[in-house]
LOVEX-731692 format. One record per residue (C-alpha): y, z, x; chain. Coordinates in Angstrom, 2 decimals. Last residue first. Example, Ala and Ser with C-alpha at 12.3 -4.5 7.8 and 13.67 -1.06 7.14 Angstrom:
BEGIN
((-1.06,7.14,13.67),A)
((-4.50,7.80,12.30),A)
# end
This chain:
BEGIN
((-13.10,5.95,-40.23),A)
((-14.03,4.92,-36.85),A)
((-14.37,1.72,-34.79),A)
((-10.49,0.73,-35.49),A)
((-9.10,4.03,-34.17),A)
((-7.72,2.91,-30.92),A)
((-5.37,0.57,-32.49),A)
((-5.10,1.94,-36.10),A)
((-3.23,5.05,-34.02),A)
((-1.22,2.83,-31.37),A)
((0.36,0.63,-34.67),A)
((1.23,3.57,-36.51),A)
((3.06,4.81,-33.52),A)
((3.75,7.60,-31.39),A)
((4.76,11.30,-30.78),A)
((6.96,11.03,-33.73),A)
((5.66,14.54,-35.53),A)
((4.38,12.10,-38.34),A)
((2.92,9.88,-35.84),A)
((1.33,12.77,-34.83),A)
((-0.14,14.02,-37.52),A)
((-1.30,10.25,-38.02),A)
((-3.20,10.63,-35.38),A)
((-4.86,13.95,-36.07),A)
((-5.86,12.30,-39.30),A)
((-6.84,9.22,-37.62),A)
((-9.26,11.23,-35.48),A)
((-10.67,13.11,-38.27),A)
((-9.66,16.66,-38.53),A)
((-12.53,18.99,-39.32),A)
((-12.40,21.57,-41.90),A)
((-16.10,22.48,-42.66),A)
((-15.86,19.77,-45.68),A)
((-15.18,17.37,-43.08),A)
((-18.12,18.69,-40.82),A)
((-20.34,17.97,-43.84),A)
((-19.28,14.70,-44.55),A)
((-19.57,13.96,-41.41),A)
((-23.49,15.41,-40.72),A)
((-24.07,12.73,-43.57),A)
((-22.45,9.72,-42.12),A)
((-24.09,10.51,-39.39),A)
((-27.75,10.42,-40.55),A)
((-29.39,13.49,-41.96),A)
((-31.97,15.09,-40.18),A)
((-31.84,17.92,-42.49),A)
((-31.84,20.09,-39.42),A)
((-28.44,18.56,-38.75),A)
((-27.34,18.96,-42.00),A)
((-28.55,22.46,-41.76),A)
((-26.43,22.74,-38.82),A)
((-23.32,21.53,-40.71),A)
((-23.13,23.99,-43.19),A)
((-24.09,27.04,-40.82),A)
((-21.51,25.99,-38.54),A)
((-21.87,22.88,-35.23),A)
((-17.95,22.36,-34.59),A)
((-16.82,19.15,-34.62),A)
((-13.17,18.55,-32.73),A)
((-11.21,14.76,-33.51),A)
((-8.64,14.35,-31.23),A)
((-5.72,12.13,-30.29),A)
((-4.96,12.38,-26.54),A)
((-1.27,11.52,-25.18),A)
((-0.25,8.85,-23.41),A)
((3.12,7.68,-21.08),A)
((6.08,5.58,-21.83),A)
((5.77,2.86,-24.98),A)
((8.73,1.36,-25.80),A)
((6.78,-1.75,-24.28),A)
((10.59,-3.41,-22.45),A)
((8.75,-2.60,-19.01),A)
((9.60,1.80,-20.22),A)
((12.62,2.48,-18.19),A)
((14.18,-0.52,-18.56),A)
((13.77,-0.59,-22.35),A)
((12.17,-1.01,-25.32),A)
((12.64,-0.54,-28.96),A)
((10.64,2.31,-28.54),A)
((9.34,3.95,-32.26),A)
((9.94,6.92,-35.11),A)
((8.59,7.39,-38.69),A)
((11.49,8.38,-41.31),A)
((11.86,9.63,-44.86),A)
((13.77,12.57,-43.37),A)
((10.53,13.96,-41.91),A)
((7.56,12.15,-43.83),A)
((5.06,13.89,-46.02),A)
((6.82,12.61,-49.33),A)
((6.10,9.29,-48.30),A)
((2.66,10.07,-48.35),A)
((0.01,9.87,-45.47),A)
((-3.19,7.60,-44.47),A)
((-2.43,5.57,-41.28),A)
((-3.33,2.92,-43.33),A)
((-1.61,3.27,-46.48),A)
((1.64,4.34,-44.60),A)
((1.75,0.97,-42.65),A)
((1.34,-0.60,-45.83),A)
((3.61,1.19,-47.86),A)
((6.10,0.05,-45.08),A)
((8.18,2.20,-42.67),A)
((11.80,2.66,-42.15),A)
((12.68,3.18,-38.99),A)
((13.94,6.23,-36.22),A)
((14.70,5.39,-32.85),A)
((13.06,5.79,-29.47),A)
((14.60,3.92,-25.99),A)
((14.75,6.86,-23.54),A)
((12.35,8.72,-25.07),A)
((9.15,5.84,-25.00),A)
((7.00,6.60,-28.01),A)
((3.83,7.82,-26.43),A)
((0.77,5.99,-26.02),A)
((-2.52,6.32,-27.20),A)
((-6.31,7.77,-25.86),A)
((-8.86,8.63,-27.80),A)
((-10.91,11.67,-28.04),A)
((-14.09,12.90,-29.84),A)
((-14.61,16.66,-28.91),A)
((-18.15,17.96,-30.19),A)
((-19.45,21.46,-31.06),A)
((-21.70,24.31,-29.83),A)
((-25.01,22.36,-29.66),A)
((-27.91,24.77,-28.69),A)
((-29.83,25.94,-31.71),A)
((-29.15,22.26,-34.04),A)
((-29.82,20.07,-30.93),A)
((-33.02,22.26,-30.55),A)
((-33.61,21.94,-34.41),A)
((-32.93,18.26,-34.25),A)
((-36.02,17.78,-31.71),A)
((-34.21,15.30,-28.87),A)
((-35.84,12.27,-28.44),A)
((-32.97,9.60,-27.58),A)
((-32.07,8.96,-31.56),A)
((-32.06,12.51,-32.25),A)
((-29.45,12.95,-29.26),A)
((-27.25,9.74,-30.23),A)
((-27.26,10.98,-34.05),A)
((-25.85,14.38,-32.73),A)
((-22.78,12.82,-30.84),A)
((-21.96,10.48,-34.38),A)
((-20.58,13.70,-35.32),A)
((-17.82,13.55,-32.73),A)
((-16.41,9.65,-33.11),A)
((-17.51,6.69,-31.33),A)
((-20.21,7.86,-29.33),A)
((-20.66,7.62,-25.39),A)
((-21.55,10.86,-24.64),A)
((-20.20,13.84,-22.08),A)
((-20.86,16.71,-20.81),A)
((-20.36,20.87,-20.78),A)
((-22.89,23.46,-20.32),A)
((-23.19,27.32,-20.76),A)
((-25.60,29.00,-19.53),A)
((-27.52,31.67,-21.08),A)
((-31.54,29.82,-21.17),A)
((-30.44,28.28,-24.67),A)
((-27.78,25.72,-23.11),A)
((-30.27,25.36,-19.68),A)
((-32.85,24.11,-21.97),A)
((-30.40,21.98,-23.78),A)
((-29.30,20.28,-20.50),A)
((-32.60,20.26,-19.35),A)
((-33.65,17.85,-22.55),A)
((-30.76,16.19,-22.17),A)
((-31.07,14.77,-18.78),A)
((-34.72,13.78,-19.47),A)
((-33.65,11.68,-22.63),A)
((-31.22,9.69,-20.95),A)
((-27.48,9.27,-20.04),A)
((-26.25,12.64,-20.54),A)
((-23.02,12.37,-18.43),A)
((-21.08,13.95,-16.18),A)
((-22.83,17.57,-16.37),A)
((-20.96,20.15,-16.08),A)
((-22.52,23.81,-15.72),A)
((-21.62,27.14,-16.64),A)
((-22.75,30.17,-15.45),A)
((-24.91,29.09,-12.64),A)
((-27.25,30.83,-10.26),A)
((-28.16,28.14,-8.17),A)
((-31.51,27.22,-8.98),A)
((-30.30,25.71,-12.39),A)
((-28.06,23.41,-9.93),A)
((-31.31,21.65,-8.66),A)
((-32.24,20.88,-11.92),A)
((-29.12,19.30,-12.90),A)
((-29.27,17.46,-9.54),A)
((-33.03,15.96,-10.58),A)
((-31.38,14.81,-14.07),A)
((-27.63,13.55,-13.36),A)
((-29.91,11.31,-10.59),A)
((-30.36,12.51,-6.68),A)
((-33.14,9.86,-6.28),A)
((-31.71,8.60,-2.76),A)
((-30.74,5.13,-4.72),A)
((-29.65,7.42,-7.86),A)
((-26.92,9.29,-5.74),A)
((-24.83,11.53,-8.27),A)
((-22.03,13.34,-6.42),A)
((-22.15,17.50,-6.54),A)
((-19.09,19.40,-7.44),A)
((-19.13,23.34,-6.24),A)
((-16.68,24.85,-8.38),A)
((-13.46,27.28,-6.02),A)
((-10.91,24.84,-6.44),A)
((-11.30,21.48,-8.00),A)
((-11.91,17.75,-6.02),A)
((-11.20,15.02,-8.36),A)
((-13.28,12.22,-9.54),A)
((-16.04,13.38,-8.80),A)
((-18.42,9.67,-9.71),A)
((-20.45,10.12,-10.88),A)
((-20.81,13.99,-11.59),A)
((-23.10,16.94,-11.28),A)
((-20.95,20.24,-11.70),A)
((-21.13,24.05,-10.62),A)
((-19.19,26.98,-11.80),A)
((-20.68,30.58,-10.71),A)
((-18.36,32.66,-12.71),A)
((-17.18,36.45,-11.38),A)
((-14.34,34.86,-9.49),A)
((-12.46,33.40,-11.89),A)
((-13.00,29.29,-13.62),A)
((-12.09,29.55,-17.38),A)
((-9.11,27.22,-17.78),A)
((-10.59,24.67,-15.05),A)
((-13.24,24.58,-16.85),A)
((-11.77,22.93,-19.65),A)
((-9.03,21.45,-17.83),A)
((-12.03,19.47,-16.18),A)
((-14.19,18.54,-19.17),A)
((-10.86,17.02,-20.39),A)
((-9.83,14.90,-17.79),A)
((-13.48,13.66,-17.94),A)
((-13.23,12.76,-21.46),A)
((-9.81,10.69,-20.41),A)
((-10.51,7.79,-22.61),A)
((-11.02,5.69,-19.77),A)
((-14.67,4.72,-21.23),A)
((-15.35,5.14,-25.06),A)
((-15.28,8.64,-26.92),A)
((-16.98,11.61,-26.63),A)
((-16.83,15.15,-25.46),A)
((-19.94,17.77,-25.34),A)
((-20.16,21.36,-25.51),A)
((-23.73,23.07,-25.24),A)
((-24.72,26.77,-25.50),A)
((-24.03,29.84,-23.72),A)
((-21.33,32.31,-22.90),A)
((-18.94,31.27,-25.57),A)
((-15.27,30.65,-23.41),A)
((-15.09,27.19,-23.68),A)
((-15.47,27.94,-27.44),A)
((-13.15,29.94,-28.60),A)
((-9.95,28.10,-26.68),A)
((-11.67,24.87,-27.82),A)
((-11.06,25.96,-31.52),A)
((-7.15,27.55,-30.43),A)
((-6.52,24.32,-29.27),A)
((-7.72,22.25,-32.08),A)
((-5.53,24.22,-34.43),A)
((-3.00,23.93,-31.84),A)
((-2.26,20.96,-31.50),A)
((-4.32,18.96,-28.18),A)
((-2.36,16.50,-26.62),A)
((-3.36,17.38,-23.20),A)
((-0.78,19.52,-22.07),A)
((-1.92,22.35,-23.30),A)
((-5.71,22.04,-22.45),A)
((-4.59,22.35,-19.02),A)
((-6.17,20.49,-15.87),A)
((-3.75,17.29,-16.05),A)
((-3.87,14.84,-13.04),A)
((-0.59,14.56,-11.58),A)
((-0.42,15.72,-8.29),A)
((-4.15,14.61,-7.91),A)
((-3.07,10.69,-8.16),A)
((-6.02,8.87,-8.87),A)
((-5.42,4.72,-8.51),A)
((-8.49,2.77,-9.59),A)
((-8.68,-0.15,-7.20),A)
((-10.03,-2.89,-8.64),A)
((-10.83,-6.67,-6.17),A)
((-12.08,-10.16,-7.70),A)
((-13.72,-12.32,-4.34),A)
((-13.53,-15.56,-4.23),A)
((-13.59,-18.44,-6.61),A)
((-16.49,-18.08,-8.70),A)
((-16.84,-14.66,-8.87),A)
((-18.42,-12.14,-6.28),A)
((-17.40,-8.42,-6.55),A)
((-15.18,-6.07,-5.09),A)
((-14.63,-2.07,-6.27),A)
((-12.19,0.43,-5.08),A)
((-11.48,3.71,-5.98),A)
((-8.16,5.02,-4.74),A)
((-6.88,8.77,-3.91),A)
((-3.53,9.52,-4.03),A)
((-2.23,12.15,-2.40),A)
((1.87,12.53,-3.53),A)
((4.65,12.48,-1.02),A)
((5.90,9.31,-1.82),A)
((3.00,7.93,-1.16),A)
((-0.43,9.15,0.60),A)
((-3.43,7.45,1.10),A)
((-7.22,8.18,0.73),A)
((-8.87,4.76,0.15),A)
((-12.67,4.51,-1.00),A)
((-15.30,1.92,-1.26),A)
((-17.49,0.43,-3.51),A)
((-18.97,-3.40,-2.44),A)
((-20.75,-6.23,-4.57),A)
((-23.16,-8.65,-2.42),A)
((-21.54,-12.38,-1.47),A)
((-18.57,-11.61,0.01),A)
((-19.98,-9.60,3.16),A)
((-18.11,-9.91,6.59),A)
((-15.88,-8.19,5.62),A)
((-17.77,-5.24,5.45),A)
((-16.40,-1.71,3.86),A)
((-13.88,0.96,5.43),A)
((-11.68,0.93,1.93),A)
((-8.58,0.34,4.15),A)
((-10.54,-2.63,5.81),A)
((-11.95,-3.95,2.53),A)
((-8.35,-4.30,1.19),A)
((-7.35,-5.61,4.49),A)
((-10.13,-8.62,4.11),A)
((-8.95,-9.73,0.04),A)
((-5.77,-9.70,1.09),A)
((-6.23,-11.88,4.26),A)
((-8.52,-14.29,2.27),A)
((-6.40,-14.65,-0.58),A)
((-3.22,-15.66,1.62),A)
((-3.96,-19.51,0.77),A)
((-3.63,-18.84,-3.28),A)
((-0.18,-18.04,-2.95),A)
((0.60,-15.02,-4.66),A)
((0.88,-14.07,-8.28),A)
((2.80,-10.48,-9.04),A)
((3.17,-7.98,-11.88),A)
((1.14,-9.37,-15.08),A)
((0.13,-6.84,-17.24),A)
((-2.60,-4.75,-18.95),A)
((-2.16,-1.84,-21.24),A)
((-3.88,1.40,-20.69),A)
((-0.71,3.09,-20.30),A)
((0.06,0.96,-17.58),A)
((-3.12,-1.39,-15.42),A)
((-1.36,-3.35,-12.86),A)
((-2.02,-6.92,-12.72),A)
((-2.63,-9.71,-9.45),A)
((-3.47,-12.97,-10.27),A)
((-3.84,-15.32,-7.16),A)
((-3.73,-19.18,-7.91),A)
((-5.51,-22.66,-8.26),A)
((-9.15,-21.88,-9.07),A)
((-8.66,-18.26,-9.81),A)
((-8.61,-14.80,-7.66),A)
((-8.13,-11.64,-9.31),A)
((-6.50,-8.89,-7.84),A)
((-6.30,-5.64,-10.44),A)
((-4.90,-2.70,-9.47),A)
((-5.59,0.44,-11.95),A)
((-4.04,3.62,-13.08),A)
((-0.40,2.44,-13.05),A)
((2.24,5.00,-13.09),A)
((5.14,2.40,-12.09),A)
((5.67,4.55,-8.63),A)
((1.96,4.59,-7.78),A)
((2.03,0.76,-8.85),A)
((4.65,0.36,-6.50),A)
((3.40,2.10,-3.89),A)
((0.11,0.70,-3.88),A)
((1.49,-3.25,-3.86),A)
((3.77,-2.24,-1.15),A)
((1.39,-1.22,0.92),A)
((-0.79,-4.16,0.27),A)
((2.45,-6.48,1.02),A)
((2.93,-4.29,4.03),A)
((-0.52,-4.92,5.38),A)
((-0.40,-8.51,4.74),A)
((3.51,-8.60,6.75),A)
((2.57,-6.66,9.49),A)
((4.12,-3.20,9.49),A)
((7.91,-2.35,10.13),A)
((9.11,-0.31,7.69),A)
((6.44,2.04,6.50),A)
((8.28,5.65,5.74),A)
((6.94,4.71,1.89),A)
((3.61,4.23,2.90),A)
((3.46,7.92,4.16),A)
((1.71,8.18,7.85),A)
((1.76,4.95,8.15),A)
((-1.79,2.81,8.97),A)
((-3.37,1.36,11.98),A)
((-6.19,-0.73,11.16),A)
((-4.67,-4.58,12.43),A)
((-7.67,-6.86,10.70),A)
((-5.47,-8.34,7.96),A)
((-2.82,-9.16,10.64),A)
((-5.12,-11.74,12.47),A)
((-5.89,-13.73,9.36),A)
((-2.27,-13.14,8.41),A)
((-0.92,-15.20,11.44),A)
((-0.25,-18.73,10.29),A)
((0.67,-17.55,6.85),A)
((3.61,-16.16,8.19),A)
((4.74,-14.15,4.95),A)
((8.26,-13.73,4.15),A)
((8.88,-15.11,0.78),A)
((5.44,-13.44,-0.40),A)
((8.06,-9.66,0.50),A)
((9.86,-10.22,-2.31),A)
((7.36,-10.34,-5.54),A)
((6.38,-7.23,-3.64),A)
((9.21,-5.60,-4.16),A)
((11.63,-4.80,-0.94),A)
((13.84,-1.81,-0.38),A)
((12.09,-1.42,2.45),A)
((9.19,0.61,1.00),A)
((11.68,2.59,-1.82),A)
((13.57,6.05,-1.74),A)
((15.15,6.72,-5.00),A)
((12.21,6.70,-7.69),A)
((9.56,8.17,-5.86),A)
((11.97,10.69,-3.99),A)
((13.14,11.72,-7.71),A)
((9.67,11.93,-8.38),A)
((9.55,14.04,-5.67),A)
((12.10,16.04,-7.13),A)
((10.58,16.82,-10.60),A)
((7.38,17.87,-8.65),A)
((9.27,20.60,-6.86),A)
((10.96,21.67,-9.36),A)
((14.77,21.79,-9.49),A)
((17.81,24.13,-8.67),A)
((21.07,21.63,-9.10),A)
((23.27,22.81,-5.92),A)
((27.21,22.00,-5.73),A)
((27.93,21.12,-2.39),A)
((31.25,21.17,-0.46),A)
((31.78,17.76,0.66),A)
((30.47,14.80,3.44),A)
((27.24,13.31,3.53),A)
((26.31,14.61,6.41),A)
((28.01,17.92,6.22),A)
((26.65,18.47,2.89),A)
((23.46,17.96,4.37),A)
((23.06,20.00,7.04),A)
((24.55,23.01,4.74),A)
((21.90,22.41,2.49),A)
((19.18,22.81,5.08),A)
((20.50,25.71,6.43),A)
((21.60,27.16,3.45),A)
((17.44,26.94,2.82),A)
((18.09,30.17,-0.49),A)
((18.52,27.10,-2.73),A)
((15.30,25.94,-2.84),A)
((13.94,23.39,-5.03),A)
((17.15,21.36,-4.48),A)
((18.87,18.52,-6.32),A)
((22.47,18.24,-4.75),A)
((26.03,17.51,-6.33),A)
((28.61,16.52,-3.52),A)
((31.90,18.56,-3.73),A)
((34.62,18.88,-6.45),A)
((36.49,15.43,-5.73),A)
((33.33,13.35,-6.74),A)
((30.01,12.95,-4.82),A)
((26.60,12.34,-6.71),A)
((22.50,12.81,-6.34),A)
((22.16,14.30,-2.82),A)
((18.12,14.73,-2.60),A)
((16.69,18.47,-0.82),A)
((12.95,19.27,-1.13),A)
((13.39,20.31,2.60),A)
((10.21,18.08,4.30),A)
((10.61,15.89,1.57),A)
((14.14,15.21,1.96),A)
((14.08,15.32,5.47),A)
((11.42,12.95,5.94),A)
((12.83,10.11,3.42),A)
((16.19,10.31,5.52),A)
((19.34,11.39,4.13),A)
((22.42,8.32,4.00),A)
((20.42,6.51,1.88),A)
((20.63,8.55,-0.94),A)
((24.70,8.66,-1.15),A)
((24.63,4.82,-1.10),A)
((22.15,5.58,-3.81),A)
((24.66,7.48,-6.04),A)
((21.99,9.21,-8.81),A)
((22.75,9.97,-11.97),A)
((20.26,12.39,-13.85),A)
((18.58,11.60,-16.84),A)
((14.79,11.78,-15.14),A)
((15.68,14.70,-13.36),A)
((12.83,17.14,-14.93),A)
((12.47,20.53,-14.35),A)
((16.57,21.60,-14.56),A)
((18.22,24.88,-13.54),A)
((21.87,25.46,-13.17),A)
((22.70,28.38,-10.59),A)
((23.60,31.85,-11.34),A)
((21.25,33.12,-8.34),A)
((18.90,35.15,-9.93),A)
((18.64,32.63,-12.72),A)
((18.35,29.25,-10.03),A)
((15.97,31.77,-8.17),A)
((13.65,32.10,-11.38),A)
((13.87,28.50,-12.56),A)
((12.29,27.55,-8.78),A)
((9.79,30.14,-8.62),A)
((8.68,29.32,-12.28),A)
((8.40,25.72,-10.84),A)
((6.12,27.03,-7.56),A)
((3.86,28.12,-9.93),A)
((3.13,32.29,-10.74),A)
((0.31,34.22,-10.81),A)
((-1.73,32.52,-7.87),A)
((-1.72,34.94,-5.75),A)
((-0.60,32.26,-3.12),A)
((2.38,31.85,-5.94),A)
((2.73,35.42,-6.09),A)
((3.14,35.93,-2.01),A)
((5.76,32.70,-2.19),A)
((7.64,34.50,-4.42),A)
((7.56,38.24,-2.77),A)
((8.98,35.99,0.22),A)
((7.16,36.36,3.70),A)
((5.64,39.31,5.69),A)
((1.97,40.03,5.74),A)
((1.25,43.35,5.17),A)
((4.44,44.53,2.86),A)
((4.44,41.35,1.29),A)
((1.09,42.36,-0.10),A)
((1.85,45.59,-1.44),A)
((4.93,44.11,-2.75),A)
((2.18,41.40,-4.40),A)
((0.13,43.76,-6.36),A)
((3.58,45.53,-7.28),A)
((4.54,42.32,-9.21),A)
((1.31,42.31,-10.35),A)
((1.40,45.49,-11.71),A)
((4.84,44.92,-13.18),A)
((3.24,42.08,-15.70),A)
((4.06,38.45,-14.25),A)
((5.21,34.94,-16.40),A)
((6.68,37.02,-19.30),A)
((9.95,36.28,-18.72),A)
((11.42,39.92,-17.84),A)
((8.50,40.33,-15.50),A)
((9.71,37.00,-13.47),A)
((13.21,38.08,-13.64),A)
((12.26,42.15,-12.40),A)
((10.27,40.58,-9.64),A)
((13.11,38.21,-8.37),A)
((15.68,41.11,-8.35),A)
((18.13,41.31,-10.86),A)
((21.77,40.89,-10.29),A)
((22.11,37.23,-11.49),A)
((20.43,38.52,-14.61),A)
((23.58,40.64,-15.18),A)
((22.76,44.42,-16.22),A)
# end
């Protein structure tokens, strides 16, 4: 039998992604409440809208791709559907030619929607099935605020009139619909969406004696984006604080607020912090995108050594896991898929955090608030009256914190946090060293994740190179272990800001707590000496992970001895 004849059930089953009991689950289902069987498996939460998508494009004969990065795209062709429509429908036009107009669509069952189209734009269309998420990005990249950078838009500024613009509050329903906004608020917009659209984490404004910095954090890499006249510093500075709903009034106390916007589509959520400095006022705002953020262990880098490790013990039913590594080196991310990947109904999953940096389904999250007294401590022992399973705690900042945490660890629950160590063994050190009786560290401690950020070899620009004995001293590995007698890097291009970097990856380095190494601990040998026994329990140091994938041409000798320089 042709797949094209299948039913959607019978494609999903035959891939793996449902068993036939769910499928029936969901009939059942369908049968009460009307809609598609797909739609009633994604709300069931078996399937994602993507393996709907690849499904129908199967069932229907149709090409399927999940990522449109490569495509061509006619934007004359673009232009002609509005921004609204093609989010509302999931529906882009990418090309004409004599055959018929080429669209991107996540679903090709709307033939009302396509058929509005292909009248518009004129031709018989030809439909490319897609993800949702690979066609927003498609709207990200296509559909810009005007058309104009924000280099641009500084030509056009009345500076007359931006003290009275900063203070206008009204803001567009999607930044990139705004077309018409006051020129300060539409340089801020602008600012947003194109860092949103460059995959910056962080805005920096900085102000200086004679000019305006502003610098997107990419990658983790700093750079240079825009510098505007130093007289519109005031008006930025005030519709920042505005959007963040903070006082304007005050420049000479430090101020945290929050931005909740939307762009392109996506929710983005933005930190923002303004201090004092000696000529003005020096604005952040960390950009978290929660269409993006990565909740499983999969796609974080992890191989699958590691993988299968943290697969065993996220899902031990007591006993403490901790990840370290230096700020912004995504331990939180981590914590999160890790729970994330073992959250069901029958666990009670609650957190402390400072901040929460993202809102998850169905685990109660509660903010730190040290000026009320609600500290990692006090909230930990509020959340041991709650019935938990597991708990995450941000941080273990202190002595008091750790102590519950433990307790809690050997009471049946199991906990997750962070340190701030260099590398994993260094983890039990930092408890000895804050009070902590080695045999309780030795009883509860499960194992430690040290993590480090790097970027990944740009795809569009990445090319093979002959390295030196040198760079293969360092990173650690024998000619004979390369692939083809080859290492790989990005000789830069448009699509990566000439870096031929694109994108990071995690490099790991996972210490579990055996019989070897917990009578090191008990030993209360130094860290150097709980190492060597964790290496000769068969962990992977970070540069050894690193270098495996530099080997696998992930990225680059350079990126590993970069982030690795504080370890050994």
């Amino acid at each position: 039998m042709s797949t094209a004849r299948l039913r959607i059930g019978e494609i999903l089953v035959r891939a793996g992604l449902v068993t036939s009991e769910q499928v029936d689950e969901a009939l059942a289902l369908q049968g009460q409440k009307g809609g598609r069987l797909g739609e009633v498996l994604i709300g069931l939460k078996r399937i994602d809208d993507t393996d709907l998508a690849e499904a129908l494009a199967r069932q229907l004969g149709l090409p399927f791709a999940a990522d449109l990065a490569g495509q061509d795209i006619d934007s004359d062709l673009v232009s002609l559907v509005p921004i609204a429509f093609a989010k509302r429908f999931g529906l882009v036009p990418l090309t004409r030619d004599v055959t018929g107009v080429k669209l991107a669509v996540t679903d090709p069952l709307d033939l009302g929607a396509i058929d509005q189209v292909a009248k518009l734009v004129g031709g018989r269309p030809r439909l490319l099935v897609t993800s949702p998420r690979a066609l927003l990005e498609l709207v990200n990249r296509t559909y810009d605020v005007g058309g104009d950078s924000a280099r641009d838009m500084i030509e056009d500024l009345d500076i007359e009139s931006l003290d009275t613009l900063a203070h206008e509050l009204e803001e567009p329903e999607d930044l990139l619909d705004a077309d018409s906004e006051a020129p300060i608020i539409r340089l801020l917009n602008t600012l947003m969406a194109q860092a949103v659209k460059e995959r910056a984490s962080d805005i920096h404004i900085e102000p200086f004696e004679r000019d305006l910095v502003v610098r997107f954090r990419i990658d983790g890499i700093l750079h240079d984006v825009l510098r505007p006249p130093k007289r519109i510093q005031s008006s930025i500075t005030s519709r920042a604080k505005i959007m963040a709903g903070l006082n304007i009034a005050e420049k000479r106390l430090p101020q945290d607020g929050r931005i909740r916007i939307k762009i392109g589509g996506k929710d983005i959520d933005i930190r923002m912090s303004v201090i004092p400095v000696a000529h003005g006022e020096r604005i952040v705002m960390r950009l978290l995108d929660k269409a993006t953020v990565v909740l499983d262990l999969e796609q974080l880098g992890l191989l699958e050594d590691h993988r299968n490790t943290m697969e065993r013990l996220i899902h031990r039913p007591n006993g403490i896991l901790l990840v370290t590594g230096p700020t912004g080196s995504g331990k939180t991310t981590t914590l999160y898929a890790g729970i994330t990947r073992i959250n069901s109904v029958d666990k009670n999953i609650i957190t402390v955090e400072d901040p929460i940096e993202y809102q998850l389904r169905g685990i109660g999250q509660i903010q730190v608030h040290p000026k009320i007294g609600l500290s990692f401590a006090s909230g930990l022992r509020s959340i041991l009256r709650q019935d938990p399973d597991v708990i995450l705690v941000g941080e273990i900042r202190d002595l008091e914190t750790a102590e519950i945490a433990i307790q809690a660890s050997l009471t049946g629950h199991l906990v997750f946090s962070t340190l701030h160590t260099n590398d994993a063994p260094g983890a039990v050190t930092r408890l000895v060293d804050m009070g902590v009786e080695a045999f309780l560290v030795a009883s509860s401690l499960l194992g430690v994740l040290a993590q480090r950020l790097v970027r990944v070899i740009c795809p569009q620009c990445k090319k093979p190179y002959q390295p030196t004995e040198t760079e293969l001293k360092e990173l650690g590995v024998k000619e004979a272990e390369l692939r083809d007698g080859v290492l790989w890097k990005g000789a830069g291009c448009n699509a990566c800001m000439r870096t031929g970097y694109k994108g990071r990856t995690g490099i790991y380095e996972l210490f579990v707590v055996d019989d070897a190494v917990r009578d090191a601990i008990l030993g209360r040998g130094d860290t150097a000496t709980v190492r060597r026994a964790a290496i000769a329990s068969g962990m992977i140091t970070l540069r050894a992970d690193g270098a495996r994938k530099v080997l696998a041409g992930i990225t680059t000798v350079e990126e590993i001895i970069r982030v690795t320089q504080d370890v050994m």
